[in-house]
TIKEFI-933863 format. One record per residue (C-alpha): chain; residue number from 1; x, y, z; residue in one letter. Coordinates in steps of 0.1 Angstrom, whole numbers, padded with zeros to 4 digits. Layout:
 mol seq    px    py    pz type
   A NUM     X     Y     Z    A
...
***
This chain:
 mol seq    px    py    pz type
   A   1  0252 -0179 -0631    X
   A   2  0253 -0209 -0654    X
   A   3  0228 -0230 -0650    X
   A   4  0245 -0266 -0639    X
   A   5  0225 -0301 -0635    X
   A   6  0258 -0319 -0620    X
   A   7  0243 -0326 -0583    X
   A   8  0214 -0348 -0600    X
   A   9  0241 -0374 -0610    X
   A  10  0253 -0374 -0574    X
   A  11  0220 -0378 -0563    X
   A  12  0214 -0403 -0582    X
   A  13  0247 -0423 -0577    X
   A  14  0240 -0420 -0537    X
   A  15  0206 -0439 -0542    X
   A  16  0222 -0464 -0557    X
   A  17  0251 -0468 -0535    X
   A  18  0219 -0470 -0507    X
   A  19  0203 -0492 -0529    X
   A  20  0232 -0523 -0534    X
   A  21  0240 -0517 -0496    X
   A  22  0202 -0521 -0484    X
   A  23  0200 -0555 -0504    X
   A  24  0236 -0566 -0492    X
   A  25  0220 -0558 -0458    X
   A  26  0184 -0573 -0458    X
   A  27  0201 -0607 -0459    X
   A  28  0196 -0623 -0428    X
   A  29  0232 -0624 -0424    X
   A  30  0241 -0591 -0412    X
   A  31  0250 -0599 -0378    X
   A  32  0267 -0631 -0384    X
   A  33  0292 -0611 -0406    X
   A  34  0299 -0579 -0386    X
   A  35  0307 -0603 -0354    X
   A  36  0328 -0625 -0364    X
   A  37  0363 -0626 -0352    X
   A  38  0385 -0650 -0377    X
   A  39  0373 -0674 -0406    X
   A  40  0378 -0709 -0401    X
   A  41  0399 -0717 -0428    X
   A  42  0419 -0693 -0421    X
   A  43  0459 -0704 -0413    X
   A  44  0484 -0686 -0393    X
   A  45  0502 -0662 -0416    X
   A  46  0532 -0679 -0436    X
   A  47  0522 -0712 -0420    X
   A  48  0525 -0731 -0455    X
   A  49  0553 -0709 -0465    X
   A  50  0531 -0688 -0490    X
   A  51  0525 -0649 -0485    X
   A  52  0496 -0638 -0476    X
   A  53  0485 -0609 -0494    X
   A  54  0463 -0583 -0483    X
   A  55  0446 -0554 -0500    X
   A  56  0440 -0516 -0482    X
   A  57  0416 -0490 -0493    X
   A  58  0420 -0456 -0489    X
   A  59  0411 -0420 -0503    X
   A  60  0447 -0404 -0499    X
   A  61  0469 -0405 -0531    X
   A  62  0495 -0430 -0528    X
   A  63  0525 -0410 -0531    X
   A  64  0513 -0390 -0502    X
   A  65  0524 -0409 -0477    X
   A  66  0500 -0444 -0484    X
   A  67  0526 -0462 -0504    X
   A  68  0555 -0453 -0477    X
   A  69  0533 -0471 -0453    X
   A  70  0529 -0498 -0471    X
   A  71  0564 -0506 -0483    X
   A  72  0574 -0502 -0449    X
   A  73  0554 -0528 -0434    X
   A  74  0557 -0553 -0464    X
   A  75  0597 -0549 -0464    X
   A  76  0595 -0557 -0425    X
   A  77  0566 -0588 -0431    X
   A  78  0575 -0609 -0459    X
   A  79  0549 -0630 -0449    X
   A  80  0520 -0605 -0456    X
   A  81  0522 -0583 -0485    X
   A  82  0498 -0550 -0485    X
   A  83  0485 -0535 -0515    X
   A  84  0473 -0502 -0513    X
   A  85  0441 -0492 -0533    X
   A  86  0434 -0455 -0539    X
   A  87  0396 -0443 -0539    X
   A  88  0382 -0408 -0545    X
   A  89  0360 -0400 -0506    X
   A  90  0329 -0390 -0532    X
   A  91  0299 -0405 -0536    X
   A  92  0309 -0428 -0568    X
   A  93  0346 -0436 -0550    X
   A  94  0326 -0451 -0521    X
   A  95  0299 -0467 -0537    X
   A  96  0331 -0483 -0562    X
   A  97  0344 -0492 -0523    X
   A  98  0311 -0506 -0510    X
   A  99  0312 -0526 -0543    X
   A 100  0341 -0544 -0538    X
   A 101  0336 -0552 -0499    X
   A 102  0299 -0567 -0505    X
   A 103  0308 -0585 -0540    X
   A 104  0339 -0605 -0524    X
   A 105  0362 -0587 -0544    X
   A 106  0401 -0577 -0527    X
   A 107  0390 -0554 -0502    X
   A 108  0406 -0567 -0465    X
   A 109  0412 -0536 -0448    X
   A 110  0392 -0500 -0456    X
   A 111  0393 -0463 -0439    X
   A 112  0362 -0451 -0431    X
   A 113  0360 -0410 -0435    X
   A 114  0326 -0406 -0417    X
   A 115  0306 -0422 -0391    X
   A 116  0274 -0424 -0416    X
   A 117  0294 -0443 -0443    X
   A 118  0307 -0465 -0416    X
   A 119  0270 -0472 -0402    X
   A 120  0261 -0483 -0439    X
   A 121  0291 -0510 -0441    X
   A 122  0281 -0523 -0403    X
   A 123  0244 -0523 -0415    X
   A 124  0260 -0542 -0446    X
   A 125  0278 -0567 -0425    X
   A 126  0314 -0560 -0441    X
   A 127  0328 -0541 -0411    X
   A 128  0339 -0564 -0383    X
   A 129  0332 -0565 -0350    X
   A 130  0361 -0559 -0324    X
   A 131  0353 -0563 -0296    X
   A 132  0361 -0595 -0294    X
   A 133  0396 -0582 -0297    X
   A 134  0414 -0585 -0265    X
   A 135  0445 -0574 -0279    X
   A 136  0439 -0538 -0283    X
   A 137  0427 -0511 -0265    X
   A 138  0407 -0488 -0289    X
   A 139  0401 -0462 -0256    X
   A 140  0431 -0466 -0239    X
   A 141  0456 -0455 -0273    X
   A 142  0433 -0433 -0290    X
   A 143  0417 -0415 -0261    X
   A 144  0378 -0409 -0250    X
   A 145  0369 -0390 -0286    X
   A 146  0372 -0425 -0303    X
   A 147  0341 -0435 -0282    X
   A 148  0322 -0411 -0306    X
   A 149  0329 -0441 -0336    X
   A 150  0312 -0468 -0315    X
   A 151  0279 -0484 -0332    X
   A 152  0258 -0498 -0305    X
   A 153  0284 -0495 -0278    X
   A 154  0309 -0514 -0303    X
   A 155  0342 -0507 -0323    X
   A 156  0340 -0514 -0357    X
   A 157  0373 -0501 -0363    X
   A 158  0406 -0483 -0353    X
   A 159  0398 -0441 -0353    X
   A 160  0437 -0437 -0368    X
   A 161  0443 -0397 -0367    X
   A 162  0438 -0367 -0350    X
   A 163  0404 -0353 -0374    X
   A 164  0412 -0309 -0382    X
   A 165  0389 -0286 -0401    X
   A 166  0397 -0248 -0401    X
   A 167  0398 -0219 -0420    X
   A 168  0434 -0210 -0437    X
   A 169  0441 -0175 -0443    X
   A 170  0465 -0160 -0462    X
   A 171  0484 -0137 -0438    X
   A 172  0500 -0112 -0460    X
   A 173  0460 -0105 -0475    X
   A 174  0451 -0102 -0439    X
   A 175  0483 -0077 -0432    X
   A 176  0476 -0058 -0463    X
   A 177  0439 -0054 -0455    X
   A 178  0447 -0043 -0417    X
   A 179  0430 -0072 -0400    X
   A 180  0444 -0093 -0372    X
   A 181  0435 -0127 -0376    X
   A 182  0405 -0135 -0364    X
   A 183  0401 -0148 -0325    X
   A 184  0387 -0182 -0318    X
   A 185  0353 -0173 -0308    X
   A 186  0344 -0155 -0341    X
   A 187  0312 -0156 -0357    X
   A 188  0296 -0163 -0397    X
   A 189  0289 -0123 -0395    X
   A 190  0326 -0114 -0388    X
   A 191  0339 -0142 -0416    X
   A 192  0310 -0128 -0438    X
   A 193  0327 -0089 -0434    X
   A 194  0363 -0104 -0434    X
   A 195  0353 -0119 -0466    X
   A 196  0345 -0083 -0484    X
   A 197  0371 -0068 -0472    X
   A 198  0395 -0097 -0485    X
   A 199  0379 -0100 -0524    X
   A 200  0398 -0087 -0547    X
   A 201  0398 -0087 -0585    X
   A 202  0406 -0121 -0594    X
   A 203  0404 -0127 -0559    X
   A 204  0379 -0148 -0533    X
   A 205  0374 -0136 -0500    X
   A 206  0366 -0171 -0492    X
   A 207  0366 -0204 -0507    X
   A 208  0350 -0235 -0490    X
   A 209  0360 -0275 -0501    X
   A 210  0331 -0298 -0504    X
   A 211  0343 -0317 -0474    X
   A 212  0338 -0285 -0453    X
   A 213  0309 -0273 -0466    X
   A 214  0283 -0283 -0440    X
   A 215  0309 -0277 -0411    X
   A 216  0289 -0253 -0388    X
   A 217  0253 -0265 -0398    X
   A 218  0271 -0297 -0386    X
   A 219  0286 -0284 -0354    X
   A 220  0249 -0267 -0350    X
   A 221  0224 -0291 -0348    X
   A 222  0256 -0317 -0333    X
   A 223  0248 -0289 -0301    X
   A 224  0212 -0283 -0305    X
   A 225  0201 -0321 -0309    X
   A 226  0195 -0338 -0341    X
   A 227  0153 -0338 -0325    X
   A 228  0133 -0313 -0313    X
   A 229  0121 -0322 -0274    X
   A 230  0087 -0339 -0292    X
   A 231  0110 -0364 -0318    X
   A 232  0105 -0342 -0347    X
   A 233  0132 -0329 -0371    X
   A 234  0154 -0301 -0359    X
   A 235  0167 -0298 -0394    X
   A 236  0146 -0265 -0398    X
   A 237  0158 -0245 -0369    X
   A 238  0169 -0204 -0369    X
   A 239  0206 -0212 -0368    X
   A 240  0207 -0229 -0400    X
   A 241  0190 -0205 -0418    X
   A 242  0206 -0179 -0406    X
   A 243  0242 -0196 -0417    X
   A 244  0227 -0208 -0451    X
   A 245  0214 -0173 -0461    X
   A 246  0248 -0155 -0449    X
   A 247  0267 -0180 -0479    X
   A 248  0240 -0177 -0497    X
   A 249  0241 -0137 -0497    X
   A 250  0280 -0141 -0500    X
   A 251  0275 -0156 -0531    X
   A 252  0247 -0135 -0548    X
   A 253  0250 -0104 -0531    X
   A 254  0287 -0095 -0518    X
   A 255  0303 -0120 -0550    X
   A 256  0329 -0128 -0520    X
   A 257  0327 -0163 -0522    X
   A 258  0319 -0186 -0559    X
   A 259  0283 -0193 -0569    X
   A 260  0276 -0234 -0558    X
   A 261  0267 -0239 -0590    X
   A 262  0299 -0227 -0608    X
   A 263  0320 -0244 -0579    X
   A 264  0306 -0279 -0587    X
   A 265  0299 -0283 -0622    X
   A 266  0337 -0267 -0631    X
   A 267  0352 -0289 -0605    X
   A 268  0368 -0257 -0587    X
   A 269  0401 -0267 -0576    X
   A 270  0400 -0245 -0541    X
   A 271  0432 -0255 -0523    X
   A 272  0448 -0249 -0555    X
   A 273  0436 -0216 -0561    X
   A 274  0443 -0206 -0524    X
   A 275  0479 -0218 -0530    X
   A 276  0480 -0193 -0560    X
   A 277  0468 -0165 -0545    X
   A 278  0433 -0165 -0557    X
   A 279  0414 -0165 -0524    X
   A 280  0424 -0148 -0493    X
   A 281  0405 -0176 -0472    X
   A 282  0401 -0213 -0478    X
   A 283  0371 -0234 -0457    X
   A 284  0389 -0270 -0452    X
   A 285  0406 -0298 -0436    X
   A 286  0440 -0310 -0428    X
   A 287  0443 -0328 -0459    X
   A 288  0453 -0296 -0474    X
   A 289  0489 -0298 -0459    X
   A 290  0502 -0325 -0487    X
   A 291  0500 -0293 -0512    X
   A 292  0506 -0265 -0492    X
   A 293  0537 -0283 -0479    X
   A 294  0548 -0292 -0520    X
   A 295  0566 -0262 -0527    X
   A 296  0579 -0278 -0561    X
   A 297  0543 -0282 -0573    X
   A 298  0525 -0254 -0553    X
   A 299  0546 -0227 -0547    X
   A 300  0539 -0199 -0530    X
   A 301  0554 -0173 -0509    X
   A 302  0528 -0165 -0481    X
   A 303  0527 -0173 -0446    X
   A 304  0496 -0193 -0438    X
   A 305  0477 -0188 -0410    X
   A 306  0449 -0204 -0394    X
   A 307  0412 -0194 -0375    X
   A 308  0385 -0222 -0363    X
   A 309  0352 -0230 -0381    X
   A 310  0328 -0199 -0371    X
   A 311  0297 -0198 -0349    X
   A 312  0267 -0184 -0364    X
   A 313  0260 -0166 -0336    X
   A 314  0281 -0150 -0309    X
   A 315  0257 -0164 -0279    X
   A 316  0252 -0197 -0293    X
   A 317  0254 -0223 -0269    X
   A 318  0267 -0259 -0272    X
   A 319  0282 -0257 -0304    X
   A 320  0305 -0280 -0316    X
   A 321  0340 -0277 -0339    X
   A 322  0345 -0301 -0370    X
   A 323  0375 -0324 -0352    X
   A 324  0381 -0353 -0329    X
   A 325  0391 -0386 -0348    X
   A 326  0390 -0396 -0381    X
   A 327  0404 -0420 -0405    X
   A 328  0387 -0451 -0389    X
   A 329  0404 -0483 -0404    X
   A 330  0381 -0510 -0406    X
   A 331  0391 -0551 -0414    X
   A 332  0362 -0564 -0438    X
   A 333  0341 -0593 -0419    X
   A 334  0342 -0614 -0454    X
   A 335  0380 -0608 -0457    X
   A 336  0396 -0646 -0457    X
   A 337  0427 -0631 -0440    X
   A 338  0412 -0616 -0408    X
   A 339  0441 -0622 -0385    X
   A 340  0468 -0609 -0410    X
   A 341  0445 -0577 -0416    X
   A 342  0444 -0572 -0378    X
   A 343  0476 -0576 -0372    X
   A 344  0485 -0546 -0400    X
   A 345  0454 -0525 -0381    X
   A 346  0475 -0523 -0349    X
   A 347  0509 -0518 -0369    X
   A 348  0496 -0491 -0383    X
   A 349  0476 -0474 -0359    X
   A 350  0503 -0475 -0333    X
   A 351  0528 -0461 -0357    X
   A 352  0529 -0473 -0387    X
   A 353  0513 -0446 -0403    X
   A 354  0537 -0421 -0393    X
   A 355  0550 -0410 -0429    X
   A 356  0515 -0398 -0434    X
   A 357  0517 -0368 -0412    X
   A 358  0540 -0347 -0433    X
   A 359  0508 -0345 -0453    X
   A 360  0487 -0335 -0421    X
   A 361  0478 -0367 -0410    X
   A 362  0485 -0369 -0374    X
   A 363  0481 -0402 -0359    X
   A 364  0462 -0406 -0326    X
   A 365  0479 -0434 -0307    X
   A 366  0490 -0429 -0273    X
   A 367  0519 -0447 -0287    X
   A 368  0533 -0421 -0314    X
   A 369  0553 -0386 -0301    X
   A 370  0534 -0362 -0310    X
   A 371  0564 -0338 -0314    X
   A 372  0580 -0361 -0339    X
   A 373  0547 -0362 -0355    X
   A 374  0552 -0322 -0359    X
   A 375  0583 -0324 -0368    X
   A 376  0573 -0342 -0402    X
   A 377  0546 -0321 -0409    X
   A 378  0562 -0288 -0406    X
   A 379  0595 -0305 -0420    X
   A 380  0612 -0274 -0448    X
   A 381  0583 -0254 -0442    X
   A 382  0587 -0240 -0407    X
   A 383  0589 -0205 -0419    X
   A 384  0556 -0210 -0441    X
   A 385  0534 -0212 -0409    X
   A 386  0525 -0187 -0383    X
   A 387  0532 -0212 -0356    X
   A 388  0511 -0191 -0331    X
   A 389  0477 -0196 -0349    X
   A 390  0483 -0232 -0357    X
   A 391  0490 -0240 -0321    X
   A 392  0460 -0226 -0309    X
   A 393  0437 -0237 -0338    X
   A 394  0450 -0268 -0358    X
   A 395  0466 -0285 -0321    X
   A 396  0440 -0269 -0299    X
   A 397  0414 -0288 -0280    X
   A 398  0376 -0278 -0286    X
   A 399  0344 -0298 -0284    X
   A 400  0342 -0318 -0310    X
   A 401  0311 -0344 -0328    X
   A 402  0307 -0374 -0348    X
   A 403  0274 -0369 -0368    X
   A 404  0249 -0392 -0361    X
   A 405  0222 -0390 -0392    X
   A 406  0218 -0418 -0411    X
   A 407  0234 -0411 -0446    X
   A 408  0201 -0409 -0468    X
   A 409  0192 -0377 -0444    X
   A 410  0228 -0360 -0450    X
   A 411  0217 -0370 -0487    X
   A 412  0183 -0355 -0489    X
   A 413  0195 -0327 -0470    X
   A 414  0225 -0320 -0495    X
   A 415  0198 -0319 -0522    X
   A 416  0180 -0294 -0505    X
   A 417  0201 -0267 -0502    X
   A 418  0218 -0271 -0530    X
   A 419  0182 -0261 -0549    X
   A 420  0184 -0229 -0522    X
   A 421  0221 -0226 -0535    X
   A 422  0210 -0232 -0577    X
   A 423  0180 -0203 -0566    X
   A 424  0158 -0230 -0574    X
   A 425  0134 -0224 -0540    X
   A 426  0140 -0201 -0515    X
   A 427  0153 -0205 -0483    X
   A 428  0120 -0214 -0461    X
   A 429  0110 -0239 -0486    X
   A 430  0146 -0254 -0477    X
   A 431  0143 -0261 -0444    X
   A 432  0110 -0272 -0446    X
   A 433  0116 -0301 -0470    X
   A 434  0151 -0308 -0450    X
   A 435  0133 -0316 -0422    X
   A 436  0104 -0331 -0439    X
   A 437  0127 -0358 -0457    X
   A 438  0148 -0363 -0425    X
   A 439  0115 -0372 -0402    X
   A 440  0114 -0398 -0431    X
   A 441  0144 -0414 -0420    X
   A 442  0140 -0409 -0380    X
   A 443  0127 -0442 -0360    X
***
């Protein structure tokens, strides 16, 4: 294994992204600017005859979908013109984001890819407050998961699309190999022995994106409880090292799945190497869709199939899949066109954002057909899908979380196990300083 440093600049670019935003929060103003509704000076849209023009944020490429969003809505609204803003969902895209909201630069309207980054911009007071907003009803068109967004009983933006993470399988590997695909129930042992039998020379049995990563210590301790019943850190409970060593022992032992430290430092390109044919199973979200549905620049001739996020165990209770809502779309509270950046929210939540979903990104209004919504995203590629799998997994219903850990825990935690991961301490000296730092951050 080559010995790789690249998580320490992470690390250290996440302090300081915690850093600016702890300053920008500490001063006196927060609440002032996360509740206000409109800025005085503020006229109507077009009132003097000039355009308004408004700036969006968001981490999907423009040409996937962003920019057909925003030309839509700025041929049908002369009067407010949207420019849309790529960033990378890392650590250095967001703290570039977090940058631009709390220095003033054009930032009006933002998506928000978890509830932790979201916390830091309320904290910051550069999220604003809607519920003041008698306009929109955030439960009524986007259903009781958006409740798992609110901050203090309170919206501090629009939860925009239907949130997936699963695990894609290549179905001919599965056929050749003479297993079924897998049932929903499954377990980190059965994915661990699926896995074996899958790798191949030149082949993966399993490759997991960054963004997927943590799924089911997520959906673990979502179940279990963030606390033990005395207030303490349940950061170091069986479950998690249980799942932790079976990757672990994927990577060292069976050589089914990448060593972390190769995977990060070389930038692995996972969805593209499961497009190729270079890893039977692929750990990730439905973000994936935009390539595996660009046959011109990721061909490939395989049907795709689909399983949830495994258990660890078979009898554990209360656990919870990756999913709900995502894509929260938040209006800046120091934006000087409030009104014209609300009025694009609702557009595109109700709709507007439609010409996102051939890339997997199915909007959750009440207002949009979800069969049209289908219909874009499995557009020339029908016969690419097994349609049974994905209606049970990617459409299905299971419980789903918003994790509630304030983002310097997620951050000490990620540092953690990546040591465990680098075989830089062992697995009980993990969990013991994961749930050492995160009693840190509990009040």
């Amino acid at each position: 294994m080559k010995k790789r440093k690249g998580w320490l600049k992470i690390a250290l670019i996440t302090t300081l992204a915690a850093s600016i935003l702890g300053a920008c929060g500490s001063n006196g103003n927060n609440n002032n600017a996360g509740t206000s509704t409109g800025t005085a000076s503020e006229a109507p849209a077009g009132s003097s005859g000039e355009k308004v023009k408004l700036t969006m944020w968001g981490a999907v490429p423009a040409e996937a979908g962003p920019q057909a969003v925003i030309d839509s809505w700025n041929k049908e609204n002369p009067d407010i013109q949207v420019e849309y803003i790529r960033y990378v969902n890392d650590d250095p895209g967001n703290l570039k984001l977090d940058t631009a909201l709390m220095t003033g630069q054009d930032a009006d309207l933002y998506i928000n890819y978890t509830l932790t980054r979201l916390q830091k911009r309320v904290d910051a007071g550069v999220a604003l407050d809607l519920s003041a907003k008698t306009d929109y009803n955030i439960d009524d068109q986007m259903g009781q998961d958006a409740a798992q967004w609110k901050i203090a009983d309170k919206y501090y933006g629009i939860p925009t699309k239907k949130n997936m993470l699963f695990i894609w399988l290549n179905k001919q590997m599965l056929d050749d190999a003479g297993l079924p695909i897998p049932p929903v129930d499954w377990t980190w042992d059965d994915l661990r022995d699926y896995a074996n039998k899958l790798k191949k020379d030149n082949v993966y049995g399993l490759l997991q994106h960054d963004a997927a990563f943590t799924a089911t210590i997520d959906g673990t301790i979502a179940g279990l409880g963030v606390t033990k019943p005395d207030g303490t850190s349940n950061f170091d409970n069986d479950l998690w090292k249980k799942q932790l060593q079976i990757v672990h022992d994927m990577m060292f032992v069976d050589k089914s799945t990448p060593e972390y430290g190769e995977q990060v430092t070389s930038k692995m390109p996972v969805d593209t190497m499961f497009l190729k044919g270079e890893a039977a199973m692929l750990s990730a979200g439905e973000f994936i869709f935009r390539n595996a549905n660009d046959l011109t620049n990721f061909p490939h001739d395989f049907k795709i199939a689909f399983a949830t996020i495994p258990k660890v165990t078979a009898d554990q209770k209360d656990y919870k899949y990756p999913g709900g809502l995502g894509d929260v779309l938040s209006v800046n509270a120091k934006s000087k066109h409030q009104d014209a950046a609300w009025k694009f929210a609702k557009w595109y939540a109700d709709g507007g954002m439609l010409p996102m979903a051939s890339g997997g990104r199915i909007p959750s209004s009440k207002s949009v057909d979800n069969k049209q919504a289908m219909d874009l995203l499995l557009k020339g590629v029908e016969d690419k899908y097994d349609t049974e799998s994905m209606n049970r997994v990617v459409f299905g219903q299971f419980p789903s979380f918003q994790l509630s850990v304030p983002q310097q825990a997620l951050d000490a935690r990620k540092e953690e196990y990546e040591k465990y991961f680098l075989n830089e301490q062992d697995i009980d000296a993990t969990l013991k300083n994961m749930a050492k730092r995160h009693q840190e951050y509990i009040k």
